[in-house]
Structure formats: structure tokens, C-alpha cells
SEDREN-778493 format. One record per residue (C-alpha): residue in three letters; z, y, x. Coordinates in pm, whole numbers, plus 50000, padded with zeros to 5 digits. Each point is the difference from the previous one (the first is absolute). Layout:
# residues N
+------+-------+-------+-------+
| resn |     w |     v |     u |
+------+-------+-------+-------+
|  ALA |     Z |     Y |     X |
...
+------+-------+-------+-------+
***
This chain:
# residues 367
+------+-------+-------+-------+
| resn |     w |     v |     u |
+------+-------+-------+-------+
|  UNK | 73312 | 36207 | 21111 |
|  UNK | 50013 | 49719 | 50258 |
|  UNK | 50138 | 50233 | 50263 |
|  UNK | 50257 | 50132 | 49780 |
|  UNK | 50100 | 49636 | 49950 |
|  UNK | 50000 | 49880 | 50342 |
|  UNK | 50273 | 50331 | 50040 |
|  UNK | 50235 | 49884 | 49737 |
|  UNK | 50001 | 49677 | 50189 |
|  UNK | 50020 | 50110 | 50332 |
|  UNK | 50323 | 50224 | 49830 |
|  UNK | 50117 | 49694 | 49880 |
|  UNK | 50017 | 49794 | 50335 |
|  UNK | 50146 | 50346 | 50186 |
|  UNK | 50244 | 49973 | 49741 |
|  UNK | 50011 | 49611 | 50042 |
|  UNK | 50042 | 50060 | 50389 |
|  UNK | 50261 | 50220 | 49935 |
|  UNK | 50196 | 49817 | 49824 |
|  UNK | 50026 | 49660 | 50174 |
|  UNK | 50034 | 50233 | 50353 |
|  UNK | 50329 | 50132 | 49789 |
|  UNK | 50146 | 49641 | 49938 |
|  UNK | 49912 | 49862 | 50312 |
|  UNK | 50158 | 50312 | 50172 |
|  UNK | 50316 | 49960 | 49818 |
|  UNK | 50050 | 49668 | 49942 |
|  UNK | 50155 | 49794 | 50263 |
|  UNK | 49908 | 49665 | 50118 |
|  UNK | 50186 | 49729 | 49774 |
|  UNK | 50166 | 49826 | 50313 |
|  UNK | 49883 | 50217 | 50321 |
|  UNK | 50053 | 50331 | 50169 |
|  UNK | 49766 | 50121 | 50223 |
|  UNK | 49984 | 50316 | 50215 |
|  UNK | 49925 | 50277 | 49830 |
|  UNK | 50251 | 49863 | 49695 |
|  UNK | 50357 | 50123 | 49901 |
|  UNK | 50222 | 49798 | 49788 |
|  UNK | 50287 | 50184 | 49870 |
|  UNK | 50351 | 49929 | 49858 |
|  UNK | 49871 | 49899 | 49601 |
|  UNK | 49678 | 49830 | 50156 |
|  UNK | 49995 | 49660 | 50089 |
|  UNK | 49772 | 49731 | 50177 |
|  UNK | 49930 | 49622 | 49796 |
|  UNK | 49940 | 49706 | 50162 |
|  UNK | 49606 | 49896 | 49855 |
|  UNK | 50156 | 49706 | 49795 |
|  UNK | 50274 | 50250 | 49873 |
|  UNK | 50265 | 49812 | 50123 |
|  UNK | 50209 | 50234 | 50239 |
|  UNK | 49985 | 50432 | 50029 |
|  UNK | 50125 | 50182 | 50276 |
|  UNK | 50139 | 50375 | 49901 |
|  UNK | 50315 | 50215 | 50066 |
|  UNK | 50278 | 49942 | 49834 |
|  UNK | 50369 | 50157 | 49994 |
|  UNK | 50317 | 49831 | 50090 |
|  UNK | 50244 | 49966 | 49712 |
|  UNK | 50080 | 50379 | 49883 |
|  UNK | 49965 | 50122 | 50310 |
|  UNK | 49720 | 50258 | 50126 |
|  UNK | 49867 | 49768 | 50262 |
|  UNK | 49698 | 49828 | 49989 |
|  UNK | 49833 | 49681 | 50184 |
|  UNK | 49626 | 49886 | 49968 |
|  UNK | 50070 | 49615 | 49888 |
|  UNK | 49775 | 49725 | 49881 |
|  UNK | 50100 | 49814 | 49691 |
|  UNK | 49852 | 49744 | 49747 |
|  UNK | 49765 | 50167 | 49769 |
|  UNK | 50186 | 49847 | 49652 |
|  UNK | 50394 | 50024 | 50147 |
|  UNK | 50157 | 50244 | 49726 |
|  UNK | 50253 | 50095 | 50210 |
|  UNK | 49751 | 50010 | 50350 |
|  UNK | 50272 | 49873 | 50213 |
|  UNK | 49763 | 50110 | 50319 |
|  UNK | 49901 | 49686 | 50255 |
|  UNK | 49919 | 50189 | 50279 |
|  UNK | 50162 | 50373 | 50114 |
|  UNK | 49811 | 50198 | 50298 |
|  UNK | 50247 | 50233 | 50055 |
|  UNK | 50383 | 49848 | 49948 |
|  UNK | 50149 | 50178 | 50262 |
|  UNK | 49746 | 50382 | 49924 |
|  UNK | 50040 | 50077 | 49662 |
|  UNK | 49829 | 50294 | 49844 |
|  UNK | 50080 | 50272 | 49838 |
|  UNK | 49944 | 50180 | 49643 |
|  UNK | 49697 | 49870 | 49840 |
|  UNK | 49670 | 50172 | 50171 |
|  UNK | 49966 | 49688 | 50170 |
|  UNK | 49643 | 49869 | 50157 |
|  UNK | 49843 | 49699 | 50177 |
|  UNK | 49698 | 50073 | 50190 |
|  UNK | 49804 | 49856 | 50300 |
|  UNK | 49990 | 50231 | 50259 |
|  UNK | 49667 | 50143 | 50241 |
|  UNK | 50165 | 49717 | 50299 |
|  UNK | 49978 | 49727 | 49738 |
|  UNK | 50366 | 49973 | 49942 |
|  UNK | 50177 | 49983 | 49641 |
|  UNK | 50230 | 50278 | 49967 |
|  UNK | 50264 | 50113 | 49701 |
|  UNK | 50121 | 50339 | 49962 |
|  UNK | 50225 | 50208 | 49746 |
|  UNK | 50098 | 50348 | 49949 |
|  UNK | 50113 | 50035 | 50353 |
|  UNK | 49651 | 49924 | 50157 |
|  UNK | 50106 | 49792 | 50258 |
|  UNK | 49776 | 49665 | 50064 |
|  UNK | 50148 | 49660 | 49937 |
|  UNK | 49791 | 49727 | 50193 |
|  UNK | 49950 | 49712 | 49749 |
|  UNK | 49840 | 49756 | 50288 |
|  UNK | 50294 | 50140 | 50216 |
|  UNK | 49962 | 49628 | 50185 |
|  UNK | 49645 | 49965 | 50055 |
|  UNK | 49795 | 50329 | 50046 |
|  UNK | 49643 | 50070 | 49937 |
|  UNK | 49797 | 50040 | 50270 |
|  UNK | 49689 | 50198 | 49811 |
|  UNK | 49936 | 50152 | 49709 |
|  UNK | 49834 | 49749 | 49817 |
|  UNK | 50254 | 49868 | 49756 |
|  UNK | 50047 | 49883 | 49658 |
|  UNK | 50368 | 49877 | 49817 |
|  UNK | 49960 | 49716 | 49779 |
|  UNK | 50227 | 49854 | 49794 |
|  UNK | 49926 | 49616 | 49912 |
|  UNK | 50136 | 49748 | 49732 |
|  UNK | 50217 | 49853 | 50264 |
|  UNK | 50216 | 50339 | 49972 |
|  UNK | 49914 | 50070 | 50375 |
|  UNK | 49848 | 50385 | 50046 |
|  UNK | 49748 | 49921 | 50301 |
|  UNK | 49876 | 50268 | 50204 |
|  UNK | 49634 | 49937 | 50142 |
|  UNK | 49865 | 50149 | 50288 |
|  UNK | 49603 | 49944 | 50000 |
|  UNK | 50035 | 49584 | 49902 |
|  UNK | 50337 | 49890 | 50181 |
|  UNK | 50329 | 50101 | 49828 |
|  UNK | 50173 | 50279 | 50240 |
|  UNK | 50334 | 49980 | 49793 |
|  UNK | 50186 | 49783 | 49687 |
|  UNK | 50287 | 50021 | 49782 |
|  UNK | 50090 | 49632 | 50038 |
|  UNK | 50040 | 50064 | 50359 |
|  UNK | 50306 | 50232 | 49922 |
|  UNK | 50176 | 49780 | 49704 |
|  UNK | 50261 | 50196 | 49772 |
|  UNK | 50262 | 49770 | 49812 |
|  UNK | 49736 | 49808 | 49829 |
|  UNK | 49834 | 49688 | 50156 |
|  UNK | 49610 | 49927 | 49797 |
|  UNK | 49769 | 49736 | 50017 |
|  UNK | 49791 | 50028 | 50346 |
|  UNK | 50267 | 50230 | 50129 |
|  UNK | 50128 | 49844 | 50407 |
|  UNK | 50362 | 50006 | 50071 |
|  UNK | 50045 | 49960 | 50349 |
|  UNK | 49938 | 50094 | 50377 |
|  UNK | 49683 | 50137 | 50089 |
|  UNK | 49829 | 50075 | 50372 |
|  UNK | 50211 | 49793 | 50146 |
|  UNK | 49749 | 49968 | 50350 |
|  UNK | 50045 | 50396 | 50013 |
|  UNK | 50253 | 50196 | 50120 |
|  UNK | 50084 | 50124 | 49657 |
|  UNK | 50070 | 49796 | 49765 |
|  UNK | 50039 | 50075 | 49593 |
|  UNK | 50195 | 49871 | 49791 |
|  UNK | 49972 | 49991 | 49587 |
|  UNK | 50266 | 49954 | 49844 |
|  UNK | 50153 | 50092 | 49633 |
|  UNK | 50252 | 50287 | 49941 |
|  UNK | 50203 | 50075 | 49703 |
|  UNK | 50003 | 50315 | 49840 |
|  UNK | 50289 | 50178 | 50014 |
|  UNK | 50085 | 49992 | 49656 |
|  UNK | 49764 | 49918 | 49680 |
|  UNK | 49867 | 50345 | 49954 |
|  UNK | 50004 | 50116 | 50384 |
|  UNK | 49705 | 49826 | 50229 |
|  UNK | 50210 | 50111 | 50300 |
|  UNK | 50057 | 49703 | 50268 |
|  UNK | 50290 | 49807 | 49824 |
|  UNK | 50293 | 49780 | 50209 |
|  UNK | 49796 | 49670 | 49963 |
|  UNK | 49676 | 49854 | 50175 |
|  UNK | 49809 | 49669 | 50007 |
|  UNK | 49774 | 49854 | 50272 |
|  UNK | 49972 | 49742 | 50303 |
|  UNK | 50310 | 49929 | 50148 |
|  UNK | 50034 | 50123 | 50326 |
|  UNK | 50130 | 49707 | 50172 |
|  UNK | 49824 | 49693 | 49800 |
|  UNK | 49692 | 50085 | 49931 |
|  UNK | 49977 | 49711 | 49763 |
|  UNK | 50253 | 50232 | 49721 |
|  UNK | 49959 | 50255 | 49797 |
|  UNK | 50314 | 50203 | 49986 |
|  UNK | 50181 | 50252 | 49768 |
|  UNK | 50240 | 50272 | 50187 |
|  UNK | 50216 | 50266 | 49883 |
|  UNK | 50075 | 50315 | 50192 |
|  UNK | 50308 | 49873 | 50132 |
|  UNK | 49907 | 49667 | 50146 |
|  UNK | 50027 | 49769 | 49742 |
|  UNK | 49737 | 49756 | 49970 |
|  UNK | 49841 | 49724 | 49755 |
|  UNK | 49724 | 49742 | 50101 |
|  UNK | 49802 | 49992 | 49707 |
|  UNK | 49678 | 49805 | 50123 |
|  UNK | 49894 | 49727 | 50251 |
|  UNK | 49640 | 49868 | 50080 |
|  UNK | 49949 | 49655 | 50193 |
|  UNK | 49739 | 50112 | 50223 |
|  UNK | 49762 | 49994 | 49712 |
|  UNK | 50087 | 50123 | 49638 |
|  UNK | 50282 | 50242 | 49905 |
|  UNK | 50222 | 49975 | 49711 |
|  UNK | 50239 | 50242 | 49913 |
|  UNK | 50385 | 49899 | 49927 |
|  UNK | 49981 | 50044 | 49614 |
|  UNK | 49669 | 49857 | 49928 |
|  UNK | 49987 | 49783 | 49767 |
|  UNK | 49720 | 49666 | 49965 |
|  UNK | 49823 | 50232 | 49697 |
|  UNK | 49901 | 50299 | 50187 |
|  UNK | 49655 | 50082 | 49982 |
|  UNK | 49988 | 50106 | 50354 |
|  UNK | 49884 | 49905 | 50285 |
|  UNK | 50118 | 50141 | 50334 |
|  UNK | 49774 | 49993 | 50340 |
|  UNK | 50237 | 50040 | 50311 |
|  UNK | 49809 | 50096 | 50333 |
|  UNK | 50095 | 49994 | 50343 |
|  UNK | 49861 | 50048 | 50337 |
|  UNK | 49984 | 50167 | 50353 |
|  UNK | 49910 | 50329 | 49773 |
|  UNK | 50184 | 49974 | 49653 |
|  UNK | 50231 | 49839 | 49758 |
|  UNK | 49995 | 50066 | 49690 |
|  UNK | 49999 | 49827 | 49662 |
|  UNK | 49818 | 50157 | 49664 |
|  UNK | 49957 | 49830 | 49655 |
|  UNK | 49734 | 49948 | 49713 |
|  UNK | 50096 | 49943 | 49655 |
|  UNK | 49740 | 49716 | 49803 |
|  UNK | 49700 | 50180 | 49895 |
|  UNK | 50011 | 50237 | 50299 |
|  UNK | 50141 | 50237 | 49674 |
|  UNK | 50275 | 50210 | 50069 |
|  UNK | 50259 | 49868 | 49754 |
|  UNK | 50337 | 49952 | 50218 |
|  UNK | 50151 | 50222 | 50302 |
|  UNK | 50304 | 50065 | 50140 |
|  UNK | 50216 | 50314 | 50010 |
|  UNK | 50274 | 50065 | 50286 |
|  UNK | 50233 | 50222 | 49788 |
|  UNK | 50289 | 50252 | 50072 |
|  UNK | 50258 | 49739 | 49956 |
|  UNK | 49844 | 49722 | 50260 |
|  UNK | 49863 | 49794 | 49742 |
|  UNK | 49696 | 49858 | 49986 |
|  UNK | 49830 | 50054 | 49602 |
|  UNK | 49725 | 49774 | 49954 |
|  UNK | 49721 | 50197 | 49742 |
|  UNK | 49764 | 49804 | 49789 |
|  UNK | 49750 | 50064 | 49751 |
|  UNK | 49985 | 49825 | 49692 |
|  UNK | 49806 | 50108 | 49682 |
|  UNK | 49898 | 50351 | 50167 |
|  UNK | 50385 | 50068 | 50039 |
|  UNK | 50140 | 49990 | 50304 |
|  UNK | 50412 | 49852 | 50037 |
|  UNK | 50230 | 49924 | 50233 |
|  UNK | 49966 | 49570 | 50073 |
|  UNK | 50250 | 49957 | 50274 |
|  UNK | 50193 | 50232 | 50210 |
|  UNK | 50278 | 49691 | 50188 |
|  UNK | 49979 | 50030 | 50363 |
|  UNK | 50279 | 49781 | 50089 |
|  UNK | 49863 | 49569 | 49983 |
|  UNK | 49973 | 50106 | 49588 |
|  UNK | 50372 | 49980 | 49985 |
|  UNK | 50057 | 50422 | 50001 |
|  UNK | 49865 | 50302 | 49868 |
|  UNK | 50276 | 50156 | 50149 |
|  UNK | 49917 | 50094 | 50347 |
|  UNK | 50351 | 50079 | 50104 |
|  UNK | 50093 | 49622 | 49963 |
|  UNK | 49739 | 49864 | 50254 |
|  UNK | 49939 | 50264 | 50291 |
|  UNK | 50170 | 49903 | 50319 |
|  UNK | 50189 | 50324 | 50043 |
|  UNK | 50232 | 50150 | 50290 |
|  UNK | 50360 | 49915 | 49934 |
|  UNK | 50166 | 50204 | 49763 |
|  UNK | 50225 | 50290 | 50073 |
|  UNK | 50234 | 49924 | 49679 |
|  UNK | 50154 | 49741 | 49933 |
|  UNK | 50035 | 50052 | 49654 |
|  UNK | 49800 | 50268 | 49754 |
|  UNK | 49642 | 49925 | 50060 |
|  UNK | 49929 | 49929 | 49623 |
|  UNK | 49853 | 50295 | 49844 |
|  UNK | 49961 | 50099 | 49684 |
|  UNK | 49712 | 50162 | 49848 |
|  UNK | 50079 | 50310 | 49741 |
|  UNK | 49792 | 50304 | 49892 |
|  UNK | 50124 | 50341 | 50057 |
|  UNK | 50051 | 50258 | 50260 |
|  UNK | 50166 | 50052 | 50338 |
|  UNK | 50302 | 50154 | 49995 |
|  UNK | 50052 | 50372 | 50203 |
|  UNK | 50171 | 49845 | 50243 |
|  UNK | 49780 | 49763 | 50156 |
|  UNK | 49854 | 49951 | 50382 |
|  UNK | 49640 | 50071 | 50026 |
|  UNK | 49727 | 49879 | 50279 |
|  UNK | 49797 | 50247 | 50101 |
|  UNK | 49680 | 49763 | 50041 |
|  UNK | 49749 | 50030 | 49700 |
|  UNK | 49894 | 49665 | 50097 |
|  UNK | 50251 | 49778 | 49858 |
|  UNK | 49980 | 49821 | 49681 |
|  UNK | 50224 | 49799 | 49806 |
|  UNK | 50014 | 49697 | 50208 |
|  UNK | 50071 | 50209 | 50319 |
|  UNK | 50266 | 50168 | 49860 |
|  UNK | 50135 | 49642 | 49859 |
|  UNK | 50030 | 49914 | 50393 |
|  UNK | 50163 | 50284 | 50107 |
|  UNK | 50270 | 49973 | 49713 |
|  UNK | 50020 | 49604 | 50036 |
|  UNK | 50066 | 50087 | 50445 |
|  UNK | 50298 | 50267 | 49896 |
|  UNK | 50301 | 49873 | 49818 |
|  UNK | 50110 | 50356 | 49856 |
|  UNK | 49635 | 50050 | 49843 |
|  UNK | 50080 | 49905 | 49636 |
|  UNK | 49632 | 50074 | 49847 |
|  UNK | 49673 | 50075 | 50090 |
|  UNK | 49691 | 50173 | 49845 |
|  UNK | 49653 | 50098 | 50186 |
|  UNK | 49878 | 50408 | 50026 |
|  UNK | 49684 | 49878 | 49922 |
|  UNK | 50041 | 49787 | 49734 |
|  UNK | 50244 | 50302 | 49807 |
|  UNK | 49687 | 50227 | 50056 |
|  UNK | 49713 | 49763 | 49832 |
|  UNK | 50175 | 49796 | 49707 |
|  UNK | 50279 | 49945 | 49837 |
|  UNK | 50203 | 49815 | 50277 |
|  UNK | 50285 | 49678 | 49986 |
|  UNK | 50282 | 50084 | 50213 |
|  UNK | 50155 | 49683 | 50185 |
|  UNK | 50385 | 49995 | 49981 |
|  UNK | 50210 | 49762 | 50210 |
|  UNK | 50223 | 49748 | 49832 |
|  UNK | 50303 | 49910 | 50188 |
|  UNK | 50106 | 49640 | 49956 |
+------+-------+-------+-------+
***
């Protein structure tokens, strides 16, 4: 009788055994991948305090995809971080996996590797890809960190994220700087970009494509304060510089992540906050808090017309016979350059922007 009860048991913890071996097998780790793992295009990665999750997500309508990081509770996960702006994939059997050299890799229906860590490459096998509260996906080699995200910024500057120049005593030296999005549904490398200004390294500087140019932030040596600041703001900003690096980051009170800043499509600068759970837009001047508009406070080249650089905005579609650019690449505020530099161009639209949402088409007003 004993023995036939010491069976059932022993049935019981095979069963047991089998069971947990089935969840553990196919249940991925909360916040990490490891080798061995595959995380595909409706799987995603949490931060442990659930605050950020890294995934694939598509751009606009569109068929292409991007593996992006975004905050956990955003309803409309507006992605912080992009790996691949400039390599989107394709269709939707898309995967992120760390590959037998240690390396993170995406791949989609065409089966070519994508190197996630494209700037800082493994150098064994012994890897892990973590993604922390801070929003930065670090990838560990044994204990030092071979590779992270907030080396390689997007359009969106965080708490503990570095702006700057880096390696300076090398003879390559990075730089991090912010880059627009092309438009607000394509993560493709937009007209505007924000970083150390390349002849005073005491500014922070916003350019356009075509040369214009707005200081937007100053240190003294010791702090940094950016140009719309205002004596409220619950951050604090830590600028840096030495023979090696300069660089300035920011902490919000708490340590909490409850403000950033967003580059956006247009060149302004969005200030995010969260308040009550919900997160809104705060403060998006970049021009001494006089502007929003940052077409009344870049210091542009001179203007090709003299008159007719007023345009309207209107919703509709391009006419048949229009002009078209064959570059992919240009969004909205490109193509409002181009127009602005040729007198005869009498409105404007982006490619891009007609193929992802519902587009505004900017029509000149002669005065």
C-alpha cells in the first residue's frame, strides 16, 4: 500500500517537473534575453519596475517595422529609443535574438542579420540584454557592459542619458547627439539634430539640414541651463568636461522619471511630464520662451524670395502635376526648405508623410 503511494507521488512530482520545465521553457525573462532566447514581433521585454518595454513596432500604415523602447503606460507608445532608423524591416516575422558571438541581432522574413550593438561589438559569447527603469537596454558581457542604448540616443533625451563628445584622448571620437524623426510616424533620421556645438563647447546647439542654427543652451563652466528653462523645473542638469569628454545629462527630483525631452520632426523641442500617471506635453518653446514657432528664431541662410515665404497649411492632395524628389528620406520640413530656396515652388508635401498619415500640405502665400 505504501509503495503504491510513494508511486502516485513520485507521478505527481514527474508531473510537477513537467510542468514548471514547460513554463520556464516558454516563458521569457520579464526584462532580459539571454542566449538561447528569441523574442519575436508580438513579444516584448519590461523593464523590472514596469516602467519601459522594448518590442517591434510598425511605422504608421506602412509594412516596416523598428524594435523601439517606449514607456510601459504611453497609450499611444510614442517609442524613446529606435535601433534601426535607417534598416527597417520587413512584413511581420520579425525576431531579436543574441547571437553564438554574443552580439544582438534582428531579422525578418528576408533572413538577413541586423546588428543591434552595430557600435560596440561583443567580443565572446557570454552575453545578456537588459532593459532597466532608466529606459537604457544594456548589453553585459560577463560583469562590464559591452554595449548601451543611451550611447546611440534617438530624438528623445532621458534622465542619465550624456549629450556630448566622448573619447576625446583617442583618435576617434563619438559624438551623441539627438535626431528628429523624419516625420511623426517615420523613425527615419529627420532634418534636425541637437548636441555640443562644434565651435563653443560651452553651447548646446539646434541645426537644420540646411545650415540654419539656434543656440539653445549655455553652461558657465559649471551648471547648464537650457534657453527655455524656467526657475520651476524640477531638473537638475550636470555638465562635464575634460581632456576625455563633455557632456551634460540631467536628473529629475526623486531620481523618478517624470520629465524628458523630445527633439521632434519640426525642430522643436516638447518637454514630457508625468502628472497623475498621465503623461502631457509641459513645454515645447525653444526660442528665450518667447516662440514655439521655430521658424521665427533659427538663424537661417538668406532667403532666396523676397516675398512668398508664408505658407499656409491645408489638407488635401497633390495635384498630377507636381515635381517629385526621388529621395525617400525627406520629410516635411525638408521639403519646406527646398520650396522656401525656389521661388516657382508654390507648395510642398513629404512622400513619407502621404504614405503613413493623413498629411497637411504647406501652400505659399504671396504677399
Amino acid at each position: 500500500m505504501a509503495s503504491m503511494k510513494e508511486a502516485k507521488l513520485l507521478t505527481h512530482c514527474v508531473l510537477l517537473v513537467i510542468l514548471c520545465n514547460f513554463f520556464f521553457c516558454s516563458f521569457k525573462a520579464l526584462d532580459t534575453l539571454k542566449p538561447g532566447e528569441n523574442l519575436r514581433d508580438k513579444e516584448t521585454l519590461v523593464s523590472a519596475g514596469k516602467v519601459f518595454e522594448l518590442g517591434f513596432f510598425k511605422s504608421g500604415e506602412s509594412n516596416y517595422g523598428y524594435l523601439g523602447i517606449w514607456f510601459k503606460n504611453d497609450r499611444n507608445k510614442k517609442a524613446v529609443w529606435v535601433a534601426n532608423r535607417e534598416n527597417p524591416l520587413l512584413g511581420s516575422s520579425l525576431s531579436l535574438y543574441i547571437r553564438s558571438d554574443g552580439n544582438m541581432v534582428m531579422m525578418d522574413k528576408r533572413e538577413i542579420p541586423i546588428i543591434v550593438n552595430y557600435g560596440m561589438l561583443a567580443t565572446s559569447g557570454n552575453t545578456s540584454a537588459k532593459l532597466l527603469d532608466s529606459g537604457n537596454l544594456v548589453l553585459t558581457e560577463g560583469a562590464k557592459i559591452a554595449w548601451q542604448s543611451f550611447d546611440f540616443p534617438s530624438d528623445t533625451f532621458l534622465p542619465g542619458m550624456k549629450l556630448g563628445s566622448f573619447d576625446m584622448d583617442k583618435d576617434h571620437v563619438r559624438h551623441q547627439f539627438l535626431v528628429s524623426w523624419l516625420s511623426p510616424f517615420v523613425p527615419t533620421t529627420g532634418p534636425f539634430a541637437l548636441g555640443l556645438d562644434g565651435k563653443n563647447r560651452t553651447l548646446y546647439t539646434l541645426w537644420r539640414r540646411d545650415g540654419a542654427f539656434q543656440h539653445i543652451g549655455s553652461s558657465n563652466g559649471q551648471s547648464f541651463r537650457f534657453s527655455f528653462q524656467n526657475s520651476l523645473d524640477n531638473n537638475t542638469f550636470t555638465y562635464v568636461s575634460n581632456n576625455k569628454e563633455i557632456y551634460i545629462m540631467f536628473h529629475t527630483r526623486g531620481n523618478s522619471i517624470s520629465s524628458w525631452f523630445v527633439l521632434t520632426y519640426t525642430g522643436e523641442i516638447d518637454k514630457y511630464t508625468v502628472l497623475n500617471g498621465e503623461i502631457s506635453i509641459v513645454d515645447n518653446s525653444v526660442c528665450n520662451g518667447t516662440s514655439i514657432n521655430l521658424n521665427e528664431c533659427l538663424i537661417p541662410k538668406p532667403l532666396s524670395c523676397k516675398d512668398g515665404n508664408v505658407f499656409s497649411d491645408i489638407r488635401g492632395s497633390m495635384p498630377n502635376s507636381l515635381i517629385v524628389n526621388g529621395s525617400d528620406r525627406l520629410g516635411p520640413s525638408d521639403c519646406e526648405i527646398m520650396c522656401k530656396s525656389n521661388c516657382l515652388c508654390t507648395a510642398f508635401s513629404s512622400l513619407r508623410m502621404e504614405l503613413d498619415v493623413d498629411f497637411t500640405m504647406g501652400i505659399r502665400r504671396i504677399l
